[in-house]
C-alpha positions as CSV (number, residue, x, y, z in Angstrom):
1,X,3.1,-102.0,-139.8
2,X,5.4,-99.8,-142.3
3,X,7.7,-97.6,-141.0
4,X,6.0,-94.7,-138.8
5,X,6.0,-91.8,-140.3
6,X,6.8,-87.9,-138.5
7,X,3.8,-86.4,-140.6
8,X,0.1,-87.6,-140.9
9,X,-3.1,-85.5,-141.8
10,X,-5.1,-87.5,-139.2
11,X,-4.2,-89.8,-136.1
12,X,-7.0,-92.0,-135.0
13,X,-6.2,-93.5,-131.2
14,X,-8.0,-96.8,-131.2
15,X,-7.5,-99.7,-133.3
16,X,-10.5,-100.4,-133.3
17,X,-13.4,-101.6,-135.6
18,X,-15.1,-98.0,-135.8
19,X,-11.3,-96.5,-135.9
20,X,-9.7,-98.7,-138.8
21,X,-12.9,-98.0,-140.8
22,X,-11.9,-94.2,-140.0
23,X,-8.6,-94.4,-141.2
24,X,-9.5,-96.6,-144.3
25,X,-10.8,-93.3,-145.7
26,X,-7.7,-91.9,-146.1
27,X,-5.2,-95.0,-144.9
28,X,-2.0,-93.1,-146.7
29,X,-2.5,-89.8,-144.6
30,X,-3.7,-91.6,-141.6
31,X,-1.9,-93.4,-138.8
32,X,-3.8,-95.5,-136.2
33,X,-2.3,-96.2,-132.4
34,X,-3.2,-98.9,-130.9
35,X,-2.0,-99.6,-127.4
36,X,-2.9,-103.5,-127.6
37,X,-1.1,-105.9,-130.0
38,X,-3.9,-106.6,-132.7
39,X,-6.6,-104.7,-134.1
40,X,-10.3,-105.0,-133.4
41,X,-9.6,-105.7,-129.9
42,X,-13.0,-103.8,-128.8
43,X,-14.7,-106.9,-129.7
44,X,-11.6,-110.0,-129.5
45,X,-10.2,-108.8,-126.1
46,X,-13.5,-108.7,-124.4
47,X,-15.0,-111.4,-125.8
48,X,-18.1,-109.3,-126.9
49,X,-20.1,-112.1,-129.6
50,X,-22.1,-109.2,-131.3
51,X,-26.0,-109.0,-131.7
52,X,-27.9,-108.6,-134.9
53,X,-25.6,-110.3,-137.4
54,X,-28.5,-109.8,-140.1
55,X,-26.9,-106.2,-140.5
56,X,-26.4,-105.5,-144.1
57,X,-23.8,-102.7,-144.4
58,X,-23.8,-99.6,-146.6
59,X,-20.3,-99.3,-147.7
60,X,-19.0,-101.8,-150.3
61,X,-15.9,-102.7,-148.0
62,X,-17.6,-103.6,-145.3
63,X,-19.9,-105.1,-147.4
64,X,-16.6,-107.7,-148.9
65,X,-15.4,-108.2,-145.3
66,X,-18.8,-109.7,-144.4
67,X,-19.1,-111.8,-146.7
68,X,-15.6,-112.8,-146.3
69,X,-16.4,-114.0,-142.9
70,X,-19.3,-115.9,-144.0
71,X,-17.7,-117.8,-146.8
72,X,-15.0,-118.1,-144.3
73,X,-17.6,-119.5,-141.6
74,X,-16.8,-117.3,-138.8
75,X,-20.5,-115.9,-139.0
76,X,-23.6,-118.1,-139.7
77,X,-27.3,-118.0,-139.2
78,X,-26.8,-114.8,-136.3
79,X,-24.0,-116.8,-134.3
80,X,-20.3,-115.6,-134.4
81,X,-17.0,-117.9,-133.8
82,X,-15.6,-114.8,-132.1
83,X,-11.7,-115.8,-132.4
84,X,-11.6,-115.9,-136.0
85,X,-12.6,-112.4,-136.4
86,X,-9.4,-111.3,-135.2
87,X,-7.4,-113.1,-138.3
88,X,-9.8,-111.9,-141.1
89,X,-10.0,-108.4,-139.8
90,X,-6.0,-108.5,-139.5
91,X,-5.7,-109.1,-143.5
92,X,-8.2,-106.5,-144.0
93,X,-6.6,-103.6,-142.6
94,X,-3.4,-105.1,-144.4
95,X,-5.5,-105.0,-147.6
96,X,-6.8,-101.0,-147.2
97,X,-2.8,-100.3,-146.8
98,X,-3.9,-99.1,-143.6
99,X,-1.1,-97.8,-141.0
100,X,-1.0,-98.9,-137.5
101,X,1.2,-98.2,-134.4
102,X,0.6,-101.7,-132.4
103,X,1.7,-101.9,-129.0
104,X,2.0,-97.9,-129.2
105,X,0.7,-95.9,-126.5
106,X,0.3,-92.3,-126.1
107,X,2.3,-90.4,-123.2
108,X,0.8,-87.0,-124.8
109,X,-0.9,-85.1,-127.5
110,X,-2.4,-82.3,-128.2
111,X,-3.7,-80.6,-131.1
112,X,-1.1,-80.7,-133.6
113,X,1.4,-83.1,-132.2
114,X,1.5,-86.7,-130.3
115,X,4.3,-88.1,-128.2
116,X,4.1,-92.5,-128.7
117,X,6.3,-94.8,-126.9
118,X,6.9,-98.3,-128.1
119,X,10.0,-101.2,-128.1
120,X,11.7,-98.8,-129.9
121,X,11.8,-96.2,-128.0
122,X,9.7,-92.4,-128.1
123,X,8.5,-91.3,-131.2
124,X,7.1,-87.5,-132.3
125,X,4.1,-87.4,-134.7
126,X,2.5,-84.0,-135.9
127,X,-0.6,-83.7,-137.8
128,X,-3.3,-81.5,-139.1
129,X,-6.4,-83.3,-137.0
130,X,-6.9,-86.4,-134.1
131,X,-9.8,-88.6,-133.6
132,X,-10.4,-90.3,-130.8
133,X,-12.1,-93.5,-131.6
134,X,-11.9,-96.1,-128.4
135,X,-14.9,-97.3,-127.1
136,X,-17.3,-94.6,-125.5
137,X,-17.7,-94.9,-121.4
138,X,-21.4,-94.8,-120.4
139,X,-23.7,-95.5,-117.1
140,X,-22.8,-98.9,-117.6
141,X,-20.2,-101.6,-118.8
142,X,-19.7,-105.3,-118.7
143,X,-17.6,-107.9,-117.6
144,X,-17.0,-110.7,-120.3
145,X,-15.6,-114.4,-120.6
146,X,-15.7,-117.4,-123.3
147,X,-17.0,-120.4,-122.0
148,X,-16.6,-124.0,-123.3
149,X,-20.1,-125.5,-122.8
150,X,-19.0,-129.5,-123.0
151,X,-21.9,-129.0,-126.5
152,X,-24.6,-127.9,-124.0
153,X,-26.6,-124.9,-126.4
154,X,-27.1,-123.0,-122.9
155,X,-28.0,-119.6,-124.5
156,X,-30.5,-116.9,-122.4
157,X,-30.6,-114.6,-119.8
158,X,-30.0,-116.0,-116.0
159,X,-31.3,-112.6,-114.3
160,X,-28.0,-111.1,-113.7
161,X,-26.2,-112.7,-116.1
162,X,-26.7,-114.0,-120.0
163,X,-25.0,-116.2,-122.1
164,X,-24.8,-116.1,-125.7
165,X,-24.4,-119.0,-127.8
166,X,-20.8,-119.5,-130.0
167,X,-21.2,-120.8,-133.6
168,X,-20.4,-123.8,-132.6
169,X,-21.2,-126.5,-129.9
170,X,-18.8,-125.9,-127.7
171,X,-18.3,-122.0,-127.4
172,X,-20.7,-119.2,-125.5
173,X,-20.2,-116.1,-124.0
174,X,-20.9,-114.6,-120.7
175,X,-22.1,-111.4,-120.5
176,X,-22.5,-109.2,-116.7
177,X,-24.1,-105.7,-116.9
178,X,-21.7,-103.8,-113.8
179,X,-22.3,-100.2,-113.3
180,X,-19.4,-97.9,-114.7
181,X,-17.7,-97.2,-111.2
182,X,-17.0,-100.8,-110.7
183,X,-13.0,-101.2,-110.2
184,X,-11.3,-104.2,-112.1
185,X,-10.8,-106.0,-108.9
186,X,-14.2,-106.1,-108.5
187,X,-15.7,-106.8,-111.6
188,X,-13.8,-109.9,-111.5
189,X,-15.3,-110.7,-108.2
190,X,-18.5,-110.1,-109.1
191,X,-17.9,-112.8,-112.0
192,X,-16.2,-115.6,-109.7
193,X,-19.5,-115.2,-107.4
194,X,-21.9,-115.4,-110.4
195,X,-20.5,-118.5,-112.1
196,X,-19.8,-120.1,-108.8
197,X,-23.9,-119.8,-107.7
198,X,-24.3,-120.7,-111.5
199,X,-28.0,-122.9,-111.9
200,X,-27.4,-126.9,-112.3
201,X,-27.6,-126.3,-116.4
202,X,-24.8,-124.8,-116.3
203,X,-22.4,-127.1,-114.1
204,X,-20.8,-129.0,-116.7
205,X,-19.8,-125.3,-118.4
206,X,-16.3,-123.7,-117.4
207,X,-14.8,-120.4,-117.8
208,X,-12.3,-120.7,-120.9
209,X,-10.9,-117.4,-120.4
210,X,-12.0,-113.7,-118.7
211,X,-12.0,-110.8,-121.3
212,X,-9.0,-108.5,-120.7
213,X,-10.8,-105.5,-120.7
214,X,-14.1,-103.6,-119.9
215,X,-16.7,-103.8,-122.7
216,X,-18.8,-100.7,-123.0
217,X,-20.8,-102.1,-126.1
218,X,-20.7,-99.0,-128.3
219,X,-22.0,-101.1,-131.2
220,X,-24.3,-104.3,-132.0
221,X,-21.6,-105.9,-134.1
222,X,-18.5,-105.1,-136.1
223,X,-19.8,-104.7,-139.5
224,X,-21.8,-102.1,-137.7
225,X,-18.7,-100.2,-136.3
226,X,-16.5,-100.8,-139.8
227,X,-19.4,-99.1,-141.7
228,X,-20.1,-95.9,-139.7
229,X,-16.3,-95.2,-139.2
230,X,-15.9,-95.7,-143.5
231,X,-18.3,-93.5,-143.5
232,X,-16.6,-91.0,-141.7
233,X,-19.6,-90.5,-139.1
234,X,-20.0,-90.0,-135.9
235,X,-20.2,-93.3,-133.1
């Protein structure tokens, strides 16, 4: 992070994949605020594995980044290792000089001016237009978790569930459809019953860890968000 500013032509709240590729435009005029501590967390918090990793992007810098992340093997043959993303994207932003406020929540904004609080304290930032880029609330959303499969490939849908297969042996994802009114509280119920009435394939599986967050699946992959927010459109 350099040192925050009192003056930017454009804030962007959301660190995320579709919001750094926003701010990358213009990354000297533009400062992002991200409320978590690391960027890209629409897809690493919620452990959301992507779909059609065949995308080829449009703009040449999201073109390098995924092909830094296959010579890197974090994507191969459609499959993700999700936790390296995080890493790779991280020295990405760092490489497009890009400015971001982690751990930085908003008390209040409005058109021209933003009040951020952080460990040090309230900060003021004025500027000449906002973007909201966090992920979009719809009819739906899901509850997500990593799962270590003991190297049982145990990819599919299970009716009210699905599972997507990691890179490697080990590592899938579970994915629950819950309707956008669900609390957190009971989302997290909802995934305790599932997994408990799990079939018999899956009993050797285990939850690895629950995703911290809703996922509202805005986009198929990140290479899909980078490229429309570098190209300055709309989600």
């Amino acid at each position: 992070m350099k040192i925050m500013k009192t003056y930017y032509r454009h804030v962007v709240i959301g660190g995320t994949y579709y919001g750094c590729g926003l701010a990358a435009v213009d990354p000297e005029n533009t400062l992002v605020v991200e409320p978590s501590i690391l960027v890209g967390s629409d897809f690493s918090m919620n452990f959301n594995p992507g779909t059609q990793w065949d995308y080829m992007p449009s703009h040449p810098d999201t073109f390098r980044f995924r092909n830094e992340l296959e010579q890197r093997n974090v994507i191969n043959d459609g499959k993700v290792h999700q936790p390296a993303m995080t890493p790779v994207f991280s020295k990405w932003c760092l490489d497009a000089g890009l400015h971001v406020a982690l751990a930085s929540n908003v008390l209040e904004y409005d058109e021209h001016s933003m009040t951020l609080f952080d460990a040090n304290g309230r900060h003021e930032v004025s500027f000449d237009r906002i973007t909201d880029a966090r992920p979009v609330h719809g009819k739906t959303k899901r509850i997500t978790a990593s799962i270590f499969t003991d190297s049982i490939r145990c990819g599919g849908d299970y009716g009210i569930f699905q599972i997507v297969d990691g890179l490697f042996d080990s590592e899938a994802f579970l994915l629950i459809d819950i309707a956008d009114t669900t609390s957190w509280p009971e989302a997290r119920l909802t995934l305790f019953n599932v997994w408990q009435e799990r079939p018999e394939k899956l009993s050797r599986c285990s939850v690895a860890a629950v995703g911290v967050r809703f996922d509202y699946n805005n986009f198929s992959n990140p290479l899909v968000a980078l490229d429309r927010g570098l190209g300055g459109g709309n989600k």
